[in-house]
SEKOLFI-997746 format. One line per field, with one value per residue (C-alpha): residue number from 1; residue in one letter; x, y, z. Coordinates in steps of 0.05 Angstrom, whole numbers, plus 32768, in hexadecimal, padded with zeros to 4 digits. Layout:
SEKOLFI-997746
num: c(NUM, ...) $
residuo: c(A, ...) $
X: c(X, ...) $
Y: c(Y, ...) $
Z: c(Z, ...) $
//
This chain:
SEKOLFI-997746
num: c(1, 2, 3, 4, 5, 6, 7, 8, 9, 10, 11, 12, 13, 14, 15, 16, 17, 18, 19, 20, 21, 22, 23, 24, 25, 26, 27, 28, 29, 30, 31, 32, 33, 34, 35, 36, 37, 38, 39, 40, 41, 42, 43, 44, 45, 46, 47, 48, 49, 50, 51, 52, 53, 54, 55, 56, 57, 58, 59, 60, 61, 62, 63, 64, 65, 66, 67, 68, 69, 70, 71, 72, 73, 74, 75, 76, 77, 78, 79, 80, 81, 82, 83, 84, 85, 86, 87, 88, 89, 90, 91, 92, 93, 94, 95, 96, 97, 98, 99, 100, 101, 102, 103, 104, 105, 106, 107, 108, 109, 110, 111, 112, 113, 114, 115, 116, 117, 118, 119, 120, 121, 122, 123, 124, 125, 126, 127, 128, 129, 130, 131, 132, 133, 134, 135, 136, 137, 138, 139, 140, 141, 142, 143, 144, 145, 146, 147, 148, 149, 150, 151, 152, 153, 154, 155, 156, 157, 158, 159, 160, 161, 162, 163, 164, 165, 166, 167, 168, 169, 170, 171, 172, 173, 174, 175, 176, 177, 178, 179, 180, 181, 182, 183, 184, 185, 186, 187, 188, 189, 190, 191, 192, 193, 194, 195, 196, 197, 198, 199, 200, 201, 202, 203, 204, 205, 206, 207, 208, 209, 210, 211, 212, 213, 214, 215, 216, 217, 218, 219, 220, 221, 222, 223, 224, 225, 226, 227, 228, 229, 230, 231, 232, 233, 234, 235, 236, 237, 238, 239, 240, 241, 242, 243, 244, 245, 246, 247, 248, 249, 250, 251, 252, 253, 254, 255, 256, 257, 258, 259, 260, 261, 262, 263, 264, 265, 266, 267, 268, 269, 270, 271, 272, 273, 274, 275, 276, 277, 278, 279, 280, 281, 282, 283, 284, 285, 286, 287, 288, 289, 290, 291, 292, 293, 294, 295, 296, 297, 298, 299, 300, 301, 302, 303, 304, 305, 306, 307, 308, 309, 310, 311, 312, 313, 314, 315, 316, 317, 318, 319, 320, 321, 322, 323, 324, 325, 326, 327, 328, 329, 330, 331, 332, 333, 334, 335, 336, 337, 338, 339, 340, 341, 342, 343, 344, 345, 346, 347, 348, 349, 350, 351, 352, 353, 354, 355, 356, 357, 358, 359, 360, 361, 362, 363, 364, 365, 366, 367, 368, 369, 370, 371, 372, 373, 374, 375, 376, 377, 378, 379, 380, 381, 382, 383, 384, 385, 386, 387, 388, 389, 390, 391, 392, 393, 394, 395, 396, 397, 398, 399, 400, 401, 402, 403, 404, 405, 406, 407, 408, 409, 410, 411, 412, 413, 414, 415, 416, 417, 418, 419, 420, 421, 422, 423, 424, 425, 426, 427, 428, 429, 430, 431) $
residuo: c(X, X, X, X, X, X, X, X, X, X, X, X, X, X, X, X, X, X, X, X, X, X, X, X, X, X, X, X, X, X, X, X, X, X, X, X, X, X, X, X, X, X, X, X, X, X, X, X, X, X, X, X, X, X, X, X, X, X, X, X, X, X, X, X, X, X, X, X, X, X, X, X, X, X, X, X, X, X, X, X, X, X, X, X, X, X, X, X, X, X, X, X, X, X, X, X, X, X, X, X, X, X, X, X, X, X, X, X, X, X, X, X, X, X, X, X, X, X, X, X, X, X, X, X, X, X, X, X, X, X, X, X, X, X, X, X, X, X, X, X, X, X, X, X, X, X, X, X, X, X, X, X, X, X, X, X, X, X, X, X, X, X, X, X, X, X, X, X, X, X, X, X, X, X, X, X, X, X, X, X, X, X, X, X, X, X, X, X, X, X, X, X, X, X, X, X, X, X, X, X, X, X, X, X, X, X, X, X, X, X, X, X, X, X, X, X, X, X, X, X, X, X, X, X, X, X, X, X, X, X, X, X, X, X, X, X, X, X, X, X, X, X, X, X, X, X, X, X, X, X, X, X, X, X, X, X, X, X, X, X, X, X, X, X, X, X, X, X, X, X, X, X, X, X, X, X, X, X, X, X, X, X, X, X, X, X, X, X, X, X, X, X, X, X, X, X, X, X, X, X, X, X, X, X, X, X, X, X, X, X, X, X, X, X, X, X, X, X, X, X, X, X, X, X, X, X, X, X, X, X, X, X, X, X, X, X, X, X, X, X, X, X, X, X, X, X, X, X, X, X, X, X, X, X, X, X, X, X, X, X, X, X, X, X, X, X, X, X, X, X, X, X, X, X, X, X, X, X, X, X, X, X, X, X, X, X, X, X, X, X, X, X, X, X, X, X, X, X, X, X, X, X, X, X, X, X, X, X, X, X, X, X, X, X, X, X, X, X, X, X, X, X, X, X, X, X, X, X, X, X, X) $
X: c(7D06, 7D47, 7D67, 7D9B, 7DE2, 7E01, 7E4E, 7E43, 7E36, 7E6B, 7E9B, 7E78, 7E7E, 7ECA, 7ED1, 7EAC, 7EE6, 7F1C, 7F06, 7EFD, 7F3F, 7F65, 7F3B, 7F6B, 7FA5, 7F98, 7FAA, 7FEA, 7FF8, 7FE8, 800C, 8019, 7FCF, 7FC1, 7F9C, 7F52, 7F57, 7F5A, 7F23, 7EFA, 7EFC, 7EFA, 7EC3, 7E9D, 7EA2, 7E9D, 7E5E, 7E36, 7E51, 7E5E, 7E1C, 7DF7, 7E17, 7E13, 7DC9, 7DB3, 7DD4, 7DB7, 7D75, 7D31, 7D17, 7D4E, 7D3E, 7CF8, 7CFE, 7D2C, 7CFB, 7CBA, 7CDC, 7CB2, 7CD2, 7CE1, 7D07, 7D31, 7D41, 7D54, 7D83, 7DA8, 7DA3, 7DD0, 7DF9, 7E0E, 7E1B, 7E4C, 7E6E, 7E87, 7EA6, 7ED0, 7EEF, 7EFA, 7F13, 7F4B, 7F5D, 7F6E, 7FA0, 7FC8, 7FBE, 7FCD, 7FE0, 7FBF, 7FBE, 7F9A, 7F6F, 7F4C, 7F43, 7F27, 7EFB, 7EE2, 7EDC, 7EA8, 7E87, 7E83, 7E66, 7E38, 7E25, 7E07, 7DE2, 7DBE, 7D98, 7D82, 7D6E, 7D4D, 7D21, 7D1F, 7D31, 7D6E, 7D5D, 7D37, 7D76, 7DA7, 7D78, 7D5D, 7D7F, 7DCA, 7DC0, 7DF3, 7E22, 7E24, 7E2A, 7E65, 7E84, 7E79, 7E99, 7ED6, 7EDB, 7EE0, 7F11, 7F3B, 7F32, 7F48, 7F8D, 7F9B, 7F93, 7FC1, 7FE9, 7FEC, 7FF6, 8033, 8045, 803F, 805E, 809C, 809B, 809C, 80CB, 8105, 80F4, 8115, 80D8, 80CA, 8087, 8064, 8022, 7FE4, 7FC6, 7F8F, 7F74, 7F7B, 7F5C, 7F1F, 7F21, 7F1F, 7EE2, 7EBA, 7EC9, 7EB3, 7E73, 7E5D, 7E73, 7E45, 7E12, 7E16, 7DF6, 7DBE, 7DB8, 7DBA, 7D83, 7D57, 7D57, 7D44, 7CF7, 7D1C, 7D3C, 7CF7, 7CDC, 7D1E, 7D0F, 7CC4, 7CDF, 7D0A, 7D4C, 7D5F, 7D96, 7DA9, 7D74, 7DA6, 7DC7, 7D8B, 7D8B, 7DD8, 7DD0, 7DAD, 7DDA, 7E1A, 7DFA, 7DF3, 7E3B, 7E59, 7E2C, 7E5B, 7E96, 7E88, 7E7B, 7EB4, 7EED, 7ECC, 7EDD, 7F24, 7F36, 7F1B, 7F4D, 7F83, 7F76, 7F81, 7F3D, 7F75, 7F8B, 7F50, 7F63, 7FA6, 7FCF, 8013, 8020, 8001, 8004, 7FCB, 7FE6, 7FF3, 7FB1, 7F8D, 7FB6, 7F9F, 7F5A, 7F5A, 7F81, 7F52, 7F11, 7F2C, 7F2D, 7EE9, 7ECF, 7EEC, 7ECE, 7E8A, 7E98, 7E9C, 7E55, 7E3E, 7E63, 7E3B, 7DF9, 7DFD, 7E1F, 7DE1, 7DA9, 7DC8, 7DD1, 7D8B, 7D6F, 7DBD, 7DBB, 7DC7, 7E13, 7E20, 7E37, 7E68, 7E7E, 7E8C, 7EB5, 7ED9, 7EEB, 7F03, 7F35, 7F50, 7F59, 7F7B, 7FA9, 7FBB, 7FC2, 7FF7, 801C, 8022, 8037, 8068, 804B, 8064, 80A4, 80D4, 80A5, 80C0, 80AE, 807F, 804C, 8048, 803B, 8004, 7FED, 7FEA, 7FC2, 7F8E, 7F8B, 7F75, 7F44, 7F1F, 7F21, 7F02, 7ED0, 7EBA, 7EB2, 7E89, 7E5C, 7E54, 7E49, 7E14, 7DEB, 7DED, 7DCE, 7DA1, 7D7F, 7D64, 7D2B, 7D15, 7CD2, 7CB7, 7C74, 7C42, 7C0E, 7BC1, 7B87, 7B72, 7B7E, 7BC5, 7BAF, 7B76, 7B94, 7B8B, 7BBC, 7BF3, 7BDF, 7C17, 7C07, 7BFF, 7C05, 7BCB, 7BAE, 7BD3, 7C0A, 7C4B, 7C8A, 7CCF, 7CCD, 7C9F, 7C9F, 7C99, 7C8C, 7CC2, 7CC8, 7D06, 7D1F, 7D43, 7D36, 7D4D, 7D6C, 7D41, 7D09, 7CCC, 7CD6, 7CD3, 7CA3, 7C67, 7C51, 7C33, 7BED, 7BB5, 7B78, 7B43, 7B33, 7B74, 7B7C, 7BC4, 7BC1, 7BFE, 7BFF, 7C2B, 7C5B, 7C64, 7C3A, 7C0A, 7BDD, 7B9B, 7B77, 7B73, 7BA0, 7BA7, 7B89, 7B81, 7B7A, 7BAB, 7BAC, 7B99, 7BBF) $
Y: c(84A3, 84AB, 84F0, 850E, 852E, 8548, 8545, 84F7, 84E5, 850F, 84E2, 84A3, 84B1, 84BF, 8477, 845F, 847E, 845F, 8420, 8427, 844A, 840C, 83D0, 83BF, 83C0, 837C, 8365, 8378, 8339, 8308, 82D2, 82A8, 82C0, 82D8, 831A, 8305, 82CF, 8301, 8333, 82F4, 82E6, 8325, 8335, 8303, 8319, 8362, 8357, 831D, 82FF, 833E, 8363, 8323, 8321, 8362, 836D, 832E, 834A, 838B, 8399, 8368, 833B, 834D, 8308, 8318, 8356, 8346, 8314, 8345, 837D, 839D, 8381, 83BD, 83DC, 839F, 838D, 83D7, 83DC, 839B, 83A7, 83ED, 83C4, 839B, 83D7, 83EF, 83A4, 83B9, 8405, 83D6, 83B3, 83EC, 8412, 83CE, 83D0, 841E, 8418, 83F6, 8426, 8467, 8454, 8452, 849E, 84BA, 8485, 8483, 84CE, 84D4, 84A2, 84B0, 84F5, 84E9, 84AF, 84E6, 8514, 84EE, 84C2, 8506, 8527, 84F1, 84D7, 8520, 852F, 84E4, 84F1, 8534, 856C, 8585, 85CF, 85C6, 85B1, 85EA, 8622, 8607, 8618, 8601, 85EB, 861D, 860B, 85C1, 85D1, 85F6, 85C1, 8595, 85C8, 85C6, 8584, 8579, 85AE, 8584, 8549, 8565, 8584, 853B, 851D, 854F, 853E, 84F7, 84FD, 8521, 84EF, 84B8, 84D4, 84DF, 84A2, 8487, 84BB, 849E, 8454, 845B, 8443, 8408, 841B, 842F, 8458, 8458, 8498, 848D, 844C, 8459, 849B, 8478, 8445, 8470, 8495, 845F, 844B, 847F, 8491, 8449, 844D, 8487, 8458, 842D, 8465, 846D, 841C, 842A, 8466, 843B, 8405, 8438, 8414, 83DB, 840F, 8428, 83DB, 83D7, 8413, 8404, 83BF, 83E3, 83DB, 842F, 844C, 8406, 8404, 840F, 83C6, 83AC, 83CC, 83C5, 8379, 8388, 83B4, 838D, 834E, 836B, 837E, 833A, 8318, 8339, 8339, 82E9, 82D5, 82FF, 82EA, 82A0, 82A6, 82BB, 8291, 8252, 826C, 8277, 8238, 8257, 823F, 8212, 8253, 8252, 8205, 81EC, 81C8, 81B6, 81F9, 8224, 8200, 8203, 8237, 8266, 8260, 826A, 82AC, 82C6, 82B8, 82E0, 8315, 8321, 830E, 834C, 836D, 836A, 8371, 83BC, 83C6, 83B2, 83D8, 8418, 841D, 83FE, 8440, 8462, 8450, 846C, 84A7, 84B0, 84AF, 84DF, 851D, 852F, 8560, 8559, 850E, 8513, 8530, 84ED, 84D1, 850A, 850E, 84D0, 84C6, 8501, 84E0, 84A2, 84C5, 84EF, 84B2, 8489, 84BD, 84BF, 847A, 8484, 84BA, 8483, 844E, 847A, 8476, 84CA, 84BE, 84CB, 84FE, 8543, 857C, 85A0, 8564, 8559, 8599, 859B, 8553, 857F, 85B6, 8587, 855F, 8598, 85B1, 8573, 8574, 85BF, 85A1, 8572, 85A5, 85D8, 859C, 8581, 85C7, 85D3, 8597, 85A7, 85EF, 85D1, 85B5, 85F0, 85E2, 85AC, 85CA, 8593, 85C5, 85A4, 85E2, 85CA, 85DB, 85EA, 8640, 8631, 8620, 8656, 866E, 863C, 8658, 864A, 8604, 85D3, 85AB, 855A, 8525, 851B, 84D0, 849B, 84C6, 84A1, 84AB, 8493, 846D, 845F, 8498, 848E, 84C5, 84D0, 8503, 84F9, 84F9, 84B9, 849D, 84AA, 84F3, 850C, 8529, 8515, 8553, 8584, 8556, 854A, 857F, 8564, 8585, 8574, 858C, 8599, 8553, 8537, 851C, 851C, 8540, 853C, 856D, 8556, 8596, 8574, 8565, 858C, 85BB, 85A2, 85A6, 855C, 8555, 850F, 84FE, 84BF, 84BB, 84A5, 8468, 845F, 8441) $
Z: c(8456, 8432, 844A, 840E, 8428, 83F2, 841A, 842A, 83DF, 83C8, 83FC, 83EB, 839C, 83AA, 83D7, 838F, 8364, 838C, 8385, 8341, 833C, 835C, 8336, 8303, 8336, 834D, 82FD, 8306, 8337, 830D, 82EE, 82B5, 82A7, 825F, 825F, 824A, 827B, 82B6, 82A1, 8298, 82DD, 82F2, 82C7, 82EB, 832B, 8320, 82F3, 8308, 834C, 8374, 8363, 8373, 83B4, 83C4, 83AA, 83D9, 8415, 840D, 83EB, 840B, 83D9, 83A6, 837C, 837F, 8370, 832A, 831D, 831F, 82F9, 82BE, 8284, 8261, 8291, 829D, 825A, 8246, 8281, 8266, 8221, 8230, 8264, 822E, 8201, 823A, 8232, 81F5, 8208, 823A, 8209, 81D9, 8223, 821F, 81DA, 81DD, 820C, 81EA, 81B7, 81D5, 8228, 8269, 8272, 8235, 822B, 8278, 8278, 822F, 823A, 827E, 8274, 8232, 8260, 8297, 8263, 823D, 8281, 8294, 8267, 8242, 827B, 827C, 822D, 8236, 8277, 8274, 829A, 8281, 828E, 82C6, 82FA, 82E8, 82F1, 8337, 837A, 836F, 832C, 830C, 8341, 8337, 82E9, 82FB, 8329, 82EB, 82B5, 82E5, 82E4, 82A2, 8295, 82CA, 82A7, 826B, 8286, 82AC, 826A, 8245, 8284, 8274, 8226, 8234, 8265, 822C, 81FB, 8227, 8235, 81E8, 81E4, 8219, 8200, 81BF, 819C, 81C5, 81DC, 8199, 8197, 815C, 816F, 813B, 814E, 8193, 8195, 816C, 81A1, 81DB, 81C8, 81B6, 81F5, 821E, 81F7, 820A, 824E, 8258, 8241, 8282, 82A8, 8279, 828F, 82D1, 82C4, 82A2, 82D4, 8306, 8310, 832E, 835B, 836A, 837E, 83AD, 83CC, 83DC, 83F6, 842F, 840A, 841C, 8404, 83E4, 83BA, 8379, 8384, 836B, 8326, 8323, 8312, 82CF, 82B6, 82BF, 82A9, 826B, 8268, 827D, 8244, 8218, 8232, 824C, 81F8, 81DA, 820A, 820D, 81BF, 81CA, 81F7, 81D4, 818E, 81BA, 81E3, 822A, 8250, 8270, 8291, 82C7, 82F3, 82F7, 82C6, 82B3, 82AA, 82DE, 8324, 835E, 8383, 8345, 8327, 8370, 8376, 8334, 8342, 837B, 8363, 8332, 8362, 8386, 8343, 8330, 8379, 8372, 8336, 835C, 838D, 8371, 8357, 8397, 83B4, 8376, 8389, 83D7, 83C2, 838D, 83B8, 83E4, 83AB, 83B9, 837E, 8352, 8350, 8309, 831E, 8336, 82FD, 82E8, 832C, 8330, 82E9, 8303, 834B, 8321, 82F7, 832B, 835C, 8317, 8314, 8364, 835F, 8323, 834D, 838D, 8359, 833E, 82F9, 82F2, 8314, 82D3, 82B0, 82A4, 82D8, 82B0, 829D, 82E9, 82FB, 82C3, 82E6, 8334, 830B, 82EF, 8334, 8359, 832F, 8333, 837D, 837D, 8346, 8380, 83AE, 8383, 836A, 83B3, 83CF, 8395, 83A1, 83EB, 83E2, 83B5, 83EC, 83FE, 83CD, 83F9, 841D, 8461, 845F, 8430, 8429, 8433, 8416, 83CA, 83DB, 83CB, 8389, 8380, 8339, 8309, 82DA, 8311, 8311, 8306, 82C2, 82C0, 8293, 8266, 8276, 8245, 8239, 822D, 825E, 8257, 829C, 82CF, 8300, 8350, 8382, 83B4, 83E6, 83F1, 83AD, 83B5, 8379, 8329, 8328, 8363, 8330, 8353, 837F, 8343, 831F, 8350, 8389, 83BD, 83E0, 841F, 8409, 8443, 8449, 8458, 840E, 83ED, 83A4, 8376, 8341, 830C, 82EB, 82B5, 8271, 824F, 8280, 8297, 82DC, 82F6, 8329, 8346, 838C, 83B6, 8405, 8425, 844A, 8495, 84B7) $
//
């Protein structure tokens, strides 16, 4: 059984943003590489050979598992991934539009957004988690964290347009395009979570196959598949017109030891980038009933951890006082936006009752009776029970109640769906 801790995700989903932070630092070290050559290789790692690896080593059967998922499922989950393939490119493009700064915080903070509540108006429940036990709490941890979002990124506009400012118009800026750009980028991005939502049935098969808290490495696959298809055919395309496929083995040009270097360098790369949703996925299951916050809270740990890492590079050495002070502001009201959303899902626990009542007095007014599907009606995914709420957003708990009549049967009565009286029973199995 898969116990939730609210403070541990919050930490693991903060070891997530720094490696996500720090994933495009290892680029920097390259050589003599042309730029599409080292996101193709990173690209590879960070979507296709990582997750395999790290899927194999952790989740029991994971082949057989990807090659016994419902169809539907698996092909939605890539389809999305592949959407997400192109906000990454658009998320390039824009930087070179409008800088680093402006374009990771606008994005990430619509991908953080957008990540979050459509998953919600899709499945259902959107209501439902901010009125329960917490649920205001964690919407205000999330509020907060966009406002501090939004004041780093004013933070880091300023800081780029002092900086086009002292270099006499060497560093030149299309605030249109890139703003265009940018938001494309993020609405997509928010997409990969809806990928990683509908591939949650895999999820389910790793978790009835022992995989635990891991059981989100075996969905991850699908959804980054998807988004190296893309990214594999249009920078396959470039390279070929600009004739650098020569770029990955040695040649006249590039000697052994250069091109090994910038392999690894950007192996490294992509095995952050893989890392941080592996970081994601443990820090998920362990949100309990507010595992739809993870996505928000992690977007948020992300861009605060990007900018830390600016302030140790000494990206905001030369800025003026002011923008830096606005930087400190909107840096520690993400930090308190992780503590009120942690603190949140952690109360929210309370709603978690052990004591399954027995007997069929607890249900003696029928108008009290929790409502269930009708039979053959249509749902958006295949729904599991777990007790624990380990899987999806943690919904079974609110969805299905869980009885013992007086002759040791299980009932689930399903609260959601129109309202009729035949609850679900089966015996359960003796062991």
């Amino acid at each position: 059984m898969l116990h939730s801790n609210p403070i541990l995700g919050t930490g693991l989903h903060a070891i997530g943003g720094i490696s996500a932070a720090s994933c495009y630092l290892p680029g920097t070290q390259t050589r003599q590489w042309s730029w599409h050559t080292f996101w193709l290789v990173q690209a590879s790692f960070a979507w296709v050979i990582m997750p395999i690896v790290v899927g194999w080593l952790t989740v029991p059967g994971f082949f057989n598992i990807l090659s016994n998922a419902p169809s539907k499922p698996f092909w939605t989950a890539f389809l999305l991934g592949a959407v997400y393939g192109f906000g990454g490119m658009s998320f390039g493009k824009a930087i070179n539009q409008i800088g680093y700064s402006l374009t990771y915080t606008i994005s990430i903070g619509i991908s953080a957004v957008l990540g979050t509540i459509l998953p919600l108006l899709i499945f259902g429940g959107f209501e439902h988690y901010f009125l329960r036990t917490g649920g205001m709490i964690v919407l205000s941890g999330m509020i907060l964290s966009m406002l501090g979002v939004a004041i780093c990124g004013w933070a880091g506009f300023k800081k780029e347009r002092y900086l086009k400012e002292i270099s006499d118009g060497k560093i030149k800026f299309n605030m249109t395009v890139g703003l265009l750009l940018t938001i494309v980028a993020g609405v997509l991005s928010g997409i990969f979570n809806l990928s990683l939502e509908y591939g949650q049935p895999i999820a389910d098969m790793a978790a009835q196959n022992g995989a635990g808290n891991f059981q989100g490495n075996a969905k991850m696959i699908i959804s980054t598949s998807g988004c190296f298809v893309v990214n594999f055919i249009w920078f396959i395309t470039v390279a070929i017109r600009r004739k650098t496929l020569k770029e990955f083995l040695p040649n006249q040009q590039l000697s052994g030891k250069v091109v090994f270097r910038n392999w690894s360098w950007s192996a490294l790369a992509g095995t952050l980038w893989c890392l941080q949703f592996f970081f994601y996925g443990l820090g998920h299951v362990k949100m309990g009933n507010f595992q739809f916050a993870s996505w928000v809270l992690h977007m948020s740990m992300l861009i605060f951890f990007s900018y830390i890492v600016g302030l140790i590079m000494k990206e905001w050495k030369t800025v003026k006082p002011k923008t830096y002070t606005i930087l400190i502001v909107g840096l520690c009201l993400l930090v308190a936006s992780f503590c009120i959303t942690s603190y949140g899902s952690y109360i929210g626990e309370s709603e978690r009752v052990d004591d399954v009542p027995t007997g069929f007095e607890a249900m003696a007014k029928l108008e009290r009776l929790p409502v269930m599907y009708p039979p053959g009606t249509k749902k958006n995914r295949q729904i599991t029970y777990d007790p624990t709420g380990g899987n999806g957003f943690g919904m079974f708990l609110s969805m299905f109640k869980k009885y013992v009549d007086d002759e040791g049967d299980i009932v689930f009565f399903d609260t959601y769906g129109q309202r009729i009286r035949n609850p679900c029973k089966f015996h359960p199995r003796k062991e």
